[in-house]
Chimera marker file (.cmm) of the C-alpha trace (Angstrom):
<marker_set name="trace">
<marker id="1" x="-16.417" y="4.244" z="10.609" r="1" g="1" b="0" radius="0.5"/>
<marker id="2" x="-16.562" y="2.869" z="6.891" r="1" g="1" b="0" radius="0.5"/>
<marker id="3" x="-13.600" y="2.893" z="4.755" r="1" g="1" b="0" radius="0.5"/>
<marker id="4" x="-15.226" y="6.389" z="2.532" r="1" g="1" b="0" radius="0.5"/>
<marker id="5" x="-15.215" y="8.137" z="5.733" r="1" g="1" b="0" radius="0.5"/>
<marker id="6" x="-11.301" y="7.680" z="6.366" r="1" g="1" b="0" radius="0.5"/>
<marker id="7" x="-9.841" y="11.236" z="5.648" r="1" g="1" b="0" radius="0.5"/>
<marker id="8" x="-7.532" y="11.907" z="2.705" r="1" g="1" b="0" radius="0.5"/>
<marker id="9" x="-4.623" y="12.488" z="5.974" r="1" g="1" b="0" radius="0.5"/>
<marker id="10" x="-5.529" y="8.976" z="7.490" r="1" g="1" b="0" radius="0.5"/>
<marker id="11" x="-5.036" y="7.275" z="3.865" r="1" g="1" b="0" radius="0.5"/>
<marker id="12" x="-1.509" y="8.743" z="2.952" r="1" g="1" b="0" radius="0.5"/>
<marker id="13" x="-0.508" y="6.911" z="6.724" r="1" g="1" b="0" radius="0.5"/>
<marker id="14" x="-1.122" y="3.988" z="6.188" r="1" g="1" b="0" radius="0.5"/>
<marker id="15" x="0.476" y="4.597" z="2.747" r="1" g="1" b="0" radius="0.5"/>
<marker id="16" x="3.746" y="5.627" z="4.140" r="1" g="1" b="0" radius="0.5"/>
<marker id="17" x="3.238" y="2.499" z="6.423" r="1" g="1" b="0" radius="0.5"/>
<marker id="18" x="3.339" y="0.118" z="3.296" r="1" g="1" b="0" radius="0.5"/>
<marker id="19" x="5.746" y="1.923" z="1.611" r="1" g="1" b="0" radius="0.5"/>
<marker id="20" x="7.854" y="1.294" z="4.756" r="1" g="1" b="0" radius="0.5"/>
<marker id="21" x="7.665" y="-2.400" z="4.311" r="1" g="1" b="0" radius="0.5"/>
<marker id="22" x="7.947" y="-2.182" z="0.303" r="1" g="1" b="0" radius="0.5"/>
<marker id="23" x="11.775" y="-1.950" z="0.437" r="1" g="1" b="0" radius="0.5"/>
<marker id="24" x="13.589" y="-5.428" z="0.438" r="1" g="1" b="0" radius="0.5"/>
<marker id="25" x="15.865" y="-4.109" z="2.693" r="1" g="1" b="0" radius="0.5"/>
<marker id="26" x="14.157" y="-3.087" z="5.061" r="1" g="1" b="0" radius="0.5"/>
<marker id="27" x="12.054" y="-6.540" z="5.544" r="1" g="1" b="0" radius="0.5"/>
<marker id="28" x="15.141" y="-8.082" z="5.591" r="1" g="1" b="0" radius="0.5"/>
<marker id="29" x="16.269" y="-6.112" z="9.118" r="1" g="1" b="0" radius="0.5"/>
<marker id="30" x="13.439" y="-6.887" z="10.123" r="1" g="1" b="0" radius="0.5"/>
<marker id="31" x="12.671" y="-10.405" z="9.279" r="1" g="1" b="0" radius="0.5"/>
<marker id="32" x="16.825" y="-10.220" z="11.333" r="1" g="1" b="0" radius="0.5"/>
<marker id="33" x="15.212" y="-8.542" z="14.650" r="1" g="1" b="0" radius="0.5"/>
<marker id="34" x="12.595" y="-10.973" z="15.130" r="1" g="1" b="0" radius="0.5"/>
<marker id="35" x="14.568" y="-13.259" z="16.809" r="1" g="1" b="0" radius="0.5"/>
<marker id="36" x="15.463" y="-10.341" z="19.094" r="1" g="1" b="0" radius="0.5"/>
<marker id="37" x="17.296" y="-6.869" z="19.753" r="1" g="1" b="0" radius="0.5"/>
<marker id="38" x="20.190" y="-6.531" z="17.792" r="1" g="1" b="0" radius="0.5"/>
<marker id="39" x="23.447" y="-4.218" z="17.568" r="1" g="1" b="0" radius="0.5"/>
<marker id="40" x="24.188" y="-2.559" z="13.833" r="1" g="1" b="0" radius="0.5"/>
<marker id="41" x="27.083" y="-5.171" z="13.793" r="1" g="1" b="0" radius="0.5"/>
<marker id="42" x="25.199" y="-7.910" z="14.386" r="1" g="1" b="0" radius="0.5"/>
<marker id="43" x="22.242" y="-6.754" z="11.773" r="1" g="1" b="0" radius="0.5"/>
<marker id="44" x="25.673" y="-6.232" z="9.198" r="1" g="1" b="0" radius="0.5"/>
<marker id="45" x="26.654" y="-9.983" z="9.959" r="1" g="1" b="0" radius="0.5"/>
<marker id="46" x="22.993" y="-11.665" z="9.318" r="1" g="1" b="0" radius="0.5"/>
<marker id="47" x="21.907" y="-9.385" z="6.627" r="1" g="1" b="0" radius="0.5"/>
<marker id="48" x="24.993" y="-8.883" z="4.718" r="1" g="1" b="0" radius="0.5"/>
<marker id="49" x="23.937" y="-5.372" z="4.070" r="1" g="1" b="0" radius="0.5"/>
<marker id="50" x="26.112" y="-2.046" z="3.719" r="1" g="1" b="0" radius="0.5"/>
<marker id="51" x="26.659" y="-0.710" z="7.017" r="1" g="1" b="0" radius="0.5"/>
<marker id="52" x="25.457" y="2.701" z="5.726" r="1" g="1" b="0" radius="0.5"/>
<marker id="53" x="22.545" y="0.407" z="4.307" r="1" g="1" b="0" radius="0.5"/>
<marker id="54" x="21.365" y="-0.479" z="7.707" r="1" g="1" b="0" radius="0.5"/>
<marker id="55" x="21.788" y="2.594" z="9.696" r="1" g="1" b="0" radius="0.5"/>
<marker id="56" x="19.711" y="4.388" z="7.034" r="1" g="1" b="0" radius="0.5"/>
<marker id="57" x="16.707" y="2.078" z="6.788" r="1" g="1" b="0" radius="0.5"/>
<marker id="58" x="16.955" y="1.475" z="10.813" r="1" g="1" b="0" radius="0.5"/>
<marker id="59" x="16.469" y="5.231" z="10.837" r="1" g="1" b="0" radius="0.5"/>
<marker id="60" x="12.989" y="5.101" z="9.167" r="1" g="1" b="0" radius="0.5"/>
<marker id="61" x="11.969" y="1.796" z="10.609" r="1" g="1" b="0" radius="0.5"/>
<marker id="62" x="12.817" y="4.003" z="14.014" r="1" g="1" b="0" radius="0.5"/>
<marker id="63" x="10.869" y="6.697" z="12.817" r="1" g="1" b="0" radius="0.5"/>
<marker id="64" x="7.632" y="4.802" z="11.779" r="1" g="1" b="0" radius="0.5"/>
<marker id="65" x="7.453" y="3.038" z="15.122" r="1" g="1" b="0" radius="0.5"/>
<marker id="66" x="8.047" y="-0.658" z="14.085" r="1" g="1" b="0" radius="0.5"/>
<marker id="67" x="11.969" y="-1.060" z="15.432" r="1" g="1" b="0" radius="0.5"/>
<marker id="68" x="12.814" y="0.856" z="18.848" r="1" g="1" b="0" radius="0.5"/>
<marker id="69" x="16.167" y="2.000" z="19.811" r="1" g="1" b="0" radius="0.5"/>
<marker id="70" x="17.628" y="1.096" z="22.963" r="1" g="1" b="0" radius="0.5"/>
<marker id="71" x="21.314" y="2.721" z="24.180" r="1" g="1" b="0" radius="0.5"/>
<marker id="72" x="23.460" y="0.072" z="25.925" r="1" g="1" b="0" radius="0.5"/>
<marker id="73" x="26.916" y="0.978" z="27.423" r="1" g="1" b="0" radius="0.5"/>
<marker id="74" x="28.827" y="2.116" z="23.775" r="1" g="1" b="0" radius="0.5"/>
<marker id="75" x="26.150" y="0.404" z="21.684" r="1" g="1" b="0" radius="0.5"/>
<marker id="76" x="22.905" y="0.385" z="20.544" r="1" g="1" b="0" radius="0.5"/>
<marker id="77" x="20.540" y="-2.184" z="20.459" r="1" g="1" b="0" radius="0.5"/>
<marker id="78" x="17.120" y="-2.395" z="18.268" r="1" g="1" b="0" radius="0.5"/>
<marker id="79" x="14.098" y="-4.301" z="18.495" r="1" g="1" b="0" radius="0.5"/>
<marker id="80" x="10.924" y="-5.080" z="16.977" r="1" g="1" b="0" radius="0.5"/>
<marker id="81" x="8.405" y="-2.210" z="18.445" r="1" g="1" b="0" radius="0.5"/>
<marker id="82" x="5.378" y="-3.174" z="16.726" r="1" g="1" b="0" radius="0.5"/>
<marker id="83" x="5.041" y="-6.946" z="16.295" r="1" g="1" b="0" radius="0.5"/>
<marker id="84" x="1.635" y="-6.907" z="13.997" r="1" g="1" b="0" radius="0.5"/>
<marker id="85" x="4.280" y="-5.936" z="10.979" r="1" g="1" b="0" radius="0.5"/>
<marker id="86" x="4.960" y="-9.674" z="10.934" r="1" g="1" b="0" radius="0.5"/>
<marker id="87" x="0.980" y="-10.890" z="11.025" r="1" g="1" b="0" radius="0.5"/>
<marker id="88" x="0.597" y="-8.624" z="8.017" r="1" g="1" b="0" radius="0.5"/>
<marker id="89" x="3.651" y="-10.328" z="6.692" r="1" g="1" b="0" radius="0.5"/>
<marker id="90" x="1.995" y="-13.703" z="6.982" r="1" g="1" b="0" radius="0.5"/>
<marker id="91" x="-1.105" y="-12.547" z="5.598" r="1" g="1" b="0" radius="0.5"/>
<marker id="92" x="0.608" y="-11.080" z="2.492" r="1" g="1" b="0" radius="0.5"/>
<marker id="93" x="2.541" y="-14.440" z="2.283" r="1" g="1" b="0" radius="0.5"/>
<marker id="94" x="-0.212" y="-16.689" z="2.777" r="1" g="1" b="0" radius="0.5"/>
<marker id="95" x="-2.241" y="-15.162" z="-0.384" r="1" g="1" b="0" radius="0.5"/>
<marker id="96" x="1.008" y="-15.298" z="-2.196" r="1" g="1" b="0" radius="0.5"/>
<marker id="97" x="1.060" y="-18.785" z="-2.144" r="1" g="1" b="0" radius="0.5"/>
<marker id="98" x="-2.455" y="-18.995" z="-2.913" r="1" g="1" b="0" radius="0.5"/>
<marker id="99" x="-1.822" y="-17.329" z="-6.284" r="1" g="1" b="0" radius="0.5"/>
<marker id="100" x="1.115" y="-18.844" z="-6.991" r="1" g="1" b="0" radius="0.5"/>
<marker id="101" x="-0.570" y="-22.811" z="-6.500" r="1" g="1" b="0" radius="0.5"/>
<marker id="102" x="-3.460" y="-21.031" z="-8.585" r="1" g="1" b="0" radius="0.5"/>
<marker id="103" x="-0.596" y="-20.057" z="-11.242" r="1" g="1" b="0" radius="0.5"/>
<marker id="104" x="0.794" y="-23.600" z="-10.820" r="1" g="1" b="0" radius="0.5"/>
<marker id="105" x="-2.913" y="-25.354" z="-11.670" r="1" g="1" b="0" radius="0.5"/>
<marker id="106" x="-3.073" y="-23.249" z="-14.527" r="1" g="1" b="0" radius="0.5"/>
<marker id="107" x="0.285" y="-24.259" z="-16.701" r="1" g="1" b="0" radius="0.5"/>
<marker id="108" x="-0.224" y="-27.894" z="-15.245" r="1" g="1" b="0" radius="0.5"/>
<marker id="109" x="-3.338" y="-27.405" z="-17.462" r="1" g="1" b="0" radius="0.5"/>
<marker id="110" x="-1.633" y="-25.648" z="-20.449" r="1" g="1" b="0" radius="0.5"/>
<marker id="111" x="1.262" y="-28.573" z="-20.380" r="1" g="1" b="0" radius="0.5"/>
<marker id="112" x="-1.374" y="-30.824" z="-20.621" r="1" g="1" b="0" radius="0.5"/>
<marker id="113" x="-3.260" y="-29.563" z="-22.892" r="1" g="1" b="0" radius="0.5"/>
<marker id="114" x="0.068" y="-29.185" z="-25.039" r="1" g="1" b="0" radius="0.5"/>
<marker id="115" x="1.074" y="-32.630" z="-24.405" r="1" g="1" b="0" radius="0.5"/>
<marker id="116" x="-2.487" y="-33.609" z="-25.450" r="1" g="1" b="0" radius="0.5"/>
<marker id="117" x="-2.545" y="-31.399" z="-29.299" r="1" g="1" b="0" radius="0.5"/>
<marker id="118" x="1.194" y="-33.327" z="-30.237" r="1" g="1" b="0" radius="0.5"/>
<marker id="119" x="-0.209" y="-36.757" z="-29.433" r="1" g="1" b="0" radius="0.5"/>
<link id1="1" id2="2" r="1" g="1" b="0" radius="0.2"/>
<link id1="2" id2="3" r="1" g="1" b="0" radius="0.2"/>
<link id1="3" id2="4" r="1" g="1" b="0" radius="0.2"/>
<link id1="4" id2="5" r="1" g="1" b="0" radius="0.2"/>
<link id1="5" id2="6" r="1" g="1" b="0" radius="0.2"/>
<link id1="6" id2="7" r="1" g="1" b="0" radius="0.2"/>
<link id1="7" id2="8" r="1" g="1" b="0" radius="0.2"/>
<link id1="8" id2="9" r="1" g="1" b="0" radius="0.2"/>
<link id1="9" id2="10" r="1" g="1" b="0" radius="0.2"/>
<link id1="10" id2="11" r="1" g="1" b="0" radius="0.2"/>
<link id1="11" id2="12" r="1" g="1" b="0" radius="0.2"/>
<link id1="12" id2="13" r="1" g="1" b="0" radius="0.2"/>
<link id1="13" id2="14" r="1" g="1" b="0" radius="0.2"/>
<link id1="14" id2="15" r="1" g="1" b="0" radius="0.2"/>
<link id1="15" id2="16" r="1" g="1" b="0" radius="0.2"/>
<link id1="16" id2="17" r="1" g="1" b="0" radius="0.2"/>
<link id1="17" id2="18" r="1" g="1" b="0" radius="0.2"/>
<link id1="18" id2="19" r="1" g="1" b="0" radius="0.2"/>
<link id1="19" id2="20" r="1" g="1" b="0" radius="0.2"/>
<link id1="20" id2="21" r="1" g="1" b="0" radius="0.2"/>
<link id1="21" id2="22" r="1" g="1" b="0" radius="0.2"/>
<link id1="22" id2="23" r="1" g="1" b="0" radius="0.2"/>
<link id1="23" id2="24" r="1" g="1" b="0" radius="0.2"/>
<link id1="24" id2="25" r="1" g="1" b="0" radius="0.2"/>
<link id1="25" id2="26" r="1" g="1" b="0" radius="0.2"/>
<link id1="26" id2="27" r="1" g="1" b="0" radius="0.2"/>
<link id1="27" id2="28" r="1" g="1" b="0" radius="0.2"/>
<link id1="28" id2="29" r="1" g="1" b="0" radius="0.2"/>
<link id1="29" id2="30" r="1" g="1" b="0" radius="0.2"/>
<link id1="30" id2="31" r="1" g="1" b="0" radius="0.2"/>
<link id1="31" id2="32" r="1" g="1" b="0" radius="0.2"/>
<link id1="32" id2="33" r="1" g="1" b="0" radius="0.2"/>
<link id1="33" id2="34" r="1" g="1" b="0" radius="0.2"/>
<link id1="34" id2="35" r="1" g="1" b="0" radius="0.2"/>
<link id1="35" id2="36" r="1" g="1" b="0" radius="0.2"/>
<link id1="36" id2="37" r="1" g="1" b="0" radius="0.2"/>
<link id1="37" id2="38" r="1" g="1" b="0" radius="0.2"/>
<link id1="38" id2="39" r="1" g="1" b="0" radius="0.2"/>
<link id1="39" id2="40" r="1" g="1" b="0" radius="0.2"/>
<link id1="40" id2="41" r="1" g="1" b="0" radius="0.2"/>
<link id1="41" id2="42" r="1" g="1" b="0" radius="0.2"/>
<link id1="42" id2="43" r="1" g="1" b="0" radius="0.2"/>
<link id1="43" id2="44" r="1" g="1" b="0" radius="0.2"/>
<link id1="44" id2="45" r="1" g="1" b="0" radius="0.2"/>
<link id1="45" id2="46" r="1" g="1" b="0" radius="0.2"/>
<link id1="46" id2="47" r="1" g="1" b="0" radius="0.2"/>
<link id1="47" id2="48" r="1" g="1" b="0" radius="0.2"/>
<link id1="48" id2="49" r="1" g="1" b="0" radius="0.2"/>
<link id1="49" id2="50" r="1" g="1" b="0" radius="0.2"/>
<link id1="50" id2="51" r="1" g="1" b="0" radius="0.2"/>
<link id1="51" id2="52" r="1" g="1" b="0" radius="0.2"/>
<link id1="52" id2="53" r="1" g="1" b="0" radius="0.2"/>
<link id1="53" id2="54" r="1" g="1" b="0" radius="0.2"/>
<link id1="54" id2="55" r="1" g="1" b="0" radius="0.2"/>
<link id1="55" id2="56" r="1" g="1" b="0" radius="0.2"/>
<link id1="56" id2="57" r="1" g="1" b="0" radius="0.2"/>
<link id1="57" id2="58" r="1" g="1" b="0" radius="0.2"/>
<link id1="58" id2="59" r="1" g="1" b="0" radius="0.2"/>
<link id1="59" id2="60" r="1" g="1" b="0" radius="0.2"/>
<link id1="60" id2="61" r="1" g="1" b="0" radius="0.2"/>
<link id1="61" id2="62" r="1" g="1" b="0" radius="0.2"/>
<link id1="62" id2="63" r="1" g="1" b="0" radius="0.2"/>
<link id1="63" id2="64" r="1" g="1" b="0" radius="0.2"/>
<link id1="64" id2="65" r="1" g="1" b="0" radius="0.2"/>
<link id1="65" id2="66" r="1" g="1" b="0" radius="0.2"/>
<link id1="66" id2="67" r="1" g="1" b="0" radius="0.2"/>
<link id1="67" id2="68" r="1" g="1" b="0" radius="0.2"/>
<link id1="68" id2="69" r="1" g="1" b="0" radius="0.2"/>
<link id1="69" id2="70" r="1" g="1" b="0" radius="0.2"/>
<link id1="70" id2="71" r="1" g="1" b="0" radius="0.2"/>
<link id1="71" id2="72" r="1" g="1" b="0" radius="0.2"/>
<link id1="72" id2="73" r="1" g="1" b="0" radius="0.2"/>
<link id1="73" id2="74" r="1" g="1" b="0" radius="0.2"/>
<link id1="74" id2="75" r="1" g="1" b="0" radius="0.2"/>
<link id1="75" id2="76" r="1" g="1" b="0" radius="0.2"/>
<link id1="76" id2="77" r="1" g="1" b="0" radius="0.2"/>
<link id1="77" id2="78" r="1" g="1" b="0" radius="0.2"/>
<link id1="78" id2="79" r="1" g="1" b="0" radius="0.2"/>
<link id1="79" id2="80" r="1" g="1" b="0" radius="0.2"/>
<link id1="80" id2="81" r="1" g="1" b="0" radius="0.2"/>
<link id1="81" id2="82" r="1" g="1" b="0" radius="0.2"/>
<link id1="82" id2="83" r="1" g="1" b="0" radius="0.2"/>
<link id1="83" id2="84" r="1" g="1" b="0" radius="0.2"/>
<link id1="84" id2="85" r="1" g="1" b="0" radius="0.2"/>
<link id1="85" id2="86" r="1" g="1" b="0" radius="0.2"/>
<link id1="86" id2="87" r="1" g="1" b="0" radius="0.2"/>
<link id1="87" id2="88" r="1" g="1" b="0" radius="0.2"/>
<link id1="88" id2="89" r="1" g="1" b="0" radius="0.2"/>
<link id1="89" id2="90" r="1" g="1" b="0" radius="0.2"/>
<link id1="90" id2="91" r="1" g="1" b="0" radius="0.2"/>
<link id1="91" id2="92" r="1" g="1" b="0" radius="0.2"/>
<link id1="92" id2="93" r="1" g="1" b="0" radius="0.2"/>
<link id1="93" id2="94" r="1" g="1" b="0" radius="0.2"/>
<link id1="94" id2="95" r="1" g="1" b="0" radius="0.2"/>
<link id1="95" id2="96" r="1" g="1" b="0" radius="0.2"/>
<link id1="96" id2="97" r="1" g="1" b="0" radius="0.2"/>
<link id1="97" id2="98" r="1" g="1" b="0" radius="0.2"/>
<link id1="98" id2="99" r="1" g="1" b="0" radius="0.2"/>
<link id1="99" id2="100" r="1" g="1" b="0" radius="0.2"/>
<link id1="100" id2="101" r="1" g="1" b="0" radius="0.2"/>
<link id1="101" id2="102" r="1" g="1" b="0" radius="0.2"/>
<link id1="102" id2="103" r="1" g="1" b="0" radius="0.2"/>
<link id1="103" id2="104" r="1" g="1" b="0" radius="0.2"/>
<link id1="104" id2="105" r="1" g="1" b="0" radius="0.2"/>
<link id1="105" id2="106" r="1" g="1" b="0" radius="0.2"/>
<link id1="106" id2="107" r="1" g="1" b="0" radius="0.2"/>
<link id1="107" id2="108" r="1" g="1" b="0" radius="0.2"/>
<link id1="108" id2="109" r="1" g="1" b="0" radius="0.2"/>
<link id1="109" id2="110" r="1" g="1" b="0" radius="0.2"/>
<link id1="110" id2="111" r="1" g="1" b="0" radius="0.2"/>
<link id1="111" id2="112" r="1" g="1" b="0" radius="0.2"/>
<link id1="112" id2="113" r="1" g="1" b="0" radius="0.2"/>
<link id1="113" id2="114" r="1" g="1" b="0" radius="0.2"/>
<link id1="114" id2="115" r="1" g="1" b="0" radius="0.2"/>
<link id1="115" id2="116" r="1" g="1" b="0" radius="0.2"/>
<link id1="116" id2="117" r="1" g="1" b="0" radius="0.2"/>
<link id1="117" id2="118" r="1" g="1" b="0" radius="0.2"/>
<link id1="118" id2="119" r="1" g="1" b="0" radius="0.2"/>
</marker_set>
């Protein structure tokens, strides 16, 4: 299947998927649950987000399918359900710093070319 022959439906999912990971907040409970399941407390303590902060963005991470919610005595633990939200990360990163040692080259050039016009 090429990419024209995706339906309009199929498109506004994986939409919603990145919009999932566009909010800071939400990478940040994630990037927290990588090393493993974790209570709402314990997200609180490594995060340093709002307690009403977590439980709402846990609830859509829940809902998407990337964290799963496991019930444990009183508490409740969550976990990474989808792993391949953390490859994407890495991909996203790696062309990040891409453009930003391309950025870097490029006022390296400008400075000295600047340095170059004063002498």
């Amino acid at each position: 299947m090429s990419h024209s022959q995706i339906s309009p439906a199929a498109i506004s999912r994986i939409a919603e998927y990145f919009k999932v990971l566009s909010e800071v907040s939400r990478l940040q409970i994630l990037c927290c649950l990588r090393s493993g399941a974790k209570n709402v407390t314990e997200i609180i303590g490594e995060t340093g987000l709002g307690q009403a902060n977590v439980s709402k963005h846990l609830k859509i991470l829940t809902q998407v399918g990337m964290v799963s919610r496991q019930p444990q005595g009183v508490s409740v633990f969550y976990e990474i359900a989808d792993s391949s939200i953390f490859r994407l990360c890495e991909i996203a990163c790696n062309q990040l710093s891409v453009r930003l040692e391309e950025e870097s080259q490029h006022l390296e050039q400008l400075d000295t070319f600047k340095r170059s016009r004063l002498m």
